[in-house]
N, C-alpha and C positions, 0 to 999 in steps of 0.2 A: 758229607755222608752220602752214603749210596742207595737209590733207591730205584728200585725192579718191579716194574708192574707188568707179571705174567699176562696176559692176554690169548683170545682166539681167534684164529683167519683162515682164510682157505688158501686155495693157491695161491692170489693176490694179497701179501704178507702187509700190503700197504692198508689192507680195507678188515680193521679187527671191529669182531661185529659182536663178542661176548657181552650180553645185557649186563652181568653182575660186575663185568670188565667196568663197561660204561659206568654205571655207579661210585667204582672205585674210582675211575680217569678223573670225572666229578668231582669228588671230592676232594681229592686231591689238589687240583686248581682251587677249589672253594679255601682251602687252607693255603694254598700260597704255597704249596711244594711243590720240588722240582723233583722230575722220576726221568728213568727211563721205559720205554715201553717196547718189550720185548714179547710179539706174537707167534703161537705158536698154533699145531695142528694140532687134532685129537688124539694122534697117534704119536703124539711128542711128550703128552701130558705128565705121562707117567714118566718119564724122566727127568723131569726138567728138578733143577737144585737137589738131584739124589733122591729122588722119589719122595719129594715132600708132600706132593698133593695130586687127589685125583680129581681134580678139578677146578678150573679158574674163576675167578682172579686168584693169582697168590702175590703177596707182594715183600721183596725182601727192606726192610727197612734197616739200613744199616747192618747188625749181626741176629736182628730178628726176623725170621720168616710167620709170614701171618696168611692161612687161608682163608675164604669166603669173606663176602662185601658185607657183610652187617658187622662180623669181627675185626677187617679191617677198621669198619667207621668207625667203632667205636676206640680201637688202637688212635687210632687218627685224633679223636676226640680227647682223652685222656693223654697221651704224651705230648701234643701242640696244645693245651689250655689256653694260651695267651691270642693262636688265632682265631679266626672267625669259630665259632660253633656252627655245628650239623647240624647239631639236634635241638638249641635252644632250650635246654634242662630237660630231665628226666620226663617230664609229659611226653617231649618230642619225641625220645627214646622210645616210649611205650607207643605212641602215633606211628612210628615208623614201622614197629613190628608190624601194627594190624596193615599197614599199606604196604608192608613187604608181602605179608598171606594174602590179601586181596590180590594184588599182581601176579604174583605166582598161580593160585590156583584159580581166578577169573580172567586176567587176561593176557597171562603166557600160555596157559590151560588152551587158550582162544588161538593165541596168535601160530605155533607151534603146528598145528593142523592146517593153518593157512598157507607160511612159508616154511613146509618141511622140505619139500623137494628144492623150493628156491636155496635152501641151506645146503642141501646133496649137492647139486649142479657146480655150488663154486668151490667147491673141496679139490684138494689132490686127490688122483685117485685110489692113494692107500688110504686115505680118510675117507674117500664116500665107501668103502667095501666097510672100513669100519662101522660107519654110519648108518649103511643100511642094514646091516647086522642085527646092531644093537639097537636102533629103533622098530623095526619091524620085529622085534621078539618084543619092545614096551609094548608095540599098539597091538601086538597081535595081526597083524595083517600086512597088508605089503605099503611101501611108499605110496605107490601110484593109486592104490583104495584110501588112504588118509587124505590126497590133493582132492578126491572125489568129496570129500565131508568137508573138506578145506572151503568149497564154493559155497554151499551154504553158513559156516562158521564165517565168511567173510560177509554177506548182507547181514547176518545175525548182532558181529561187531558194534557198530554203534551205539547199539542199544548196554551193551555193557558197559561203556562210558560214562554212561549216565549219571552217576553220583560223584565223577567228577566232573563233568560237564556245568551240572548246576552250580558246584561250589566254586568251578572257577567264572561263574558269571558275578559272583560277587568280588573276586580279588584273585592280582594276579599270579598268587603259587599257592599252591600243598600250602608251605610255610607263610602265608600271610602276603608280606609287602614284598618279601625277597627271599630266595630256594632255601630248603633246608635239604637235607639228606630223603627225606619225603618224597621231592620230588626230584633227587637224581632216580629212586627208586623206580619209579613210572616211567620217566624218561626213558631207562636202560633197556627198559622190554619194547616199548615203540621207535628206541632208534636200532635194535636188533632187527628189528623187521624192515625199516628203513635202508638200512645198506643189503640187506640180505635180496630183497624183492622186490621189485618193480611193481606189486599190485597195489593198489592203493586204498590204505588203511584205514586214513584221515580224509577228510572233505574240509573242503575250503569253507569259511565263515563259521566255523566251530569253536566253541569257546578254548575247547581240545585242542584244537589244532595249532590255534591263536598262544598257546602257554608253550606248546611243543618249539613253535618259531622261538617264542624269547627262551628257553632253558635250548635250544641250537646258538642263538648267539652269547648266551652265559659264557666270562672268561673267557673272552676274548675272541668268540666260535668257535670254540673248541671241539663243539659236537658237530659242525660243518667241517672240519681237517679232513671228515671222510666223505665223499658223496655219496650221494642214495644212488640205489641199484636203475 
């Protein structure tokens, strides 16, 4: 069977930095499938398999096309039964929404201000004309006024951690002993900014930091095949 995991990169096609990408990449290893992984630009989006999607991950599974990483997992979930679980039954399911809305609107909300230019810089440059287009019409203002709020959102950082911070001083994942889908979720938004930026997001001796190393070496270092910025 053939499998396609859309993905996003800039000019270096080697270095795909799409958070929701990362999620599905995840998961995918956690069940023991094999894909290909085919990165693309922003400006490729819309065509990629006949204009199936406006936005990545899409992944072709054999004659199924499936967008976005929560509908992927659960694709994932449902047709492999027999492998590992994501979710660890329906609790996990409903755990993973709310850690899905927490990351998105708390700490991509964060991170996105911090490495938006770092994200311009390594585009083609038909993708950074796209890029700054269509973000500076989201934020209302120009790139280089958002890296200006970017300095303070990054001292601010840490402090939004916090509720995972504590939970991982008691165990080492989201999912307990060992990852679920949870925490490829978190993962995806801080290995996003990971390859994207060289500013430094994580501090060393964090409990944070300390979970980010082992889901980097999960499957084999999977989340290490890219380097950081």
């Amino acid at each position: 069977m053939t499998r396609i995991l859309y993905t996003l990169s800039g000019a270096d096609k080697t270095r795909h930095f799409s958070p929701h990408a990362w999620k599905t990449a995840l998961s995918l290893a956690h069940k023991g499938l094999d894909y290909q992984l085919e990165p693309v630009g922003f400006t490729q989006i819309p065509v990629i398999e006949n204009a199936a999607t406006k936005t990545v991950p899409l992944l072709r599974d054999g004659d199924r096309l499936i967008p976005d990483s929560f509908a992927i997992a659960l694709h994932l979930e449902e047709t492999y039964p027999d492998r590992p679980s994501l979710f660890g039954g329906e609790g996990g399911k409903a755990t993973a929404r709310f850690i899905e809305s927490w990351t998105q609107t708390v700490l991509q909300a964060a991170l996105i201000r911090i490495i938006l230019m770092d994200i311009h810089d390594c585009l083609e440059p038909v993708d950074q004309a796209y890029y700054r287009a269509s973000r500076e019409a989201r934020f209302g203002t120009t790139l280089e006024a958002v890296l200006d709020i970017g300095a303070a959102e990054l001292q601010a950082f840490p402090a939004r951690l916090e509720p995972l911070r504590a939970m991982l001083k008691k165990q080492n994942f989201i999912g307990g002993d060992s990852p679920l889908f949870a925490d490829y979720i978190v993962f995806g938004a801080l290995q996003w900014a990971r390859i994207t930026s060289p500013k430094a997001i994580l501090v060393a001796g964090d409990s944070v930091t300390d979970w980010f190393e082992r889901c980097l070496d999960l499957h084999d270092g999977l989340g290490r095949t890219v380097t950081a910025a």
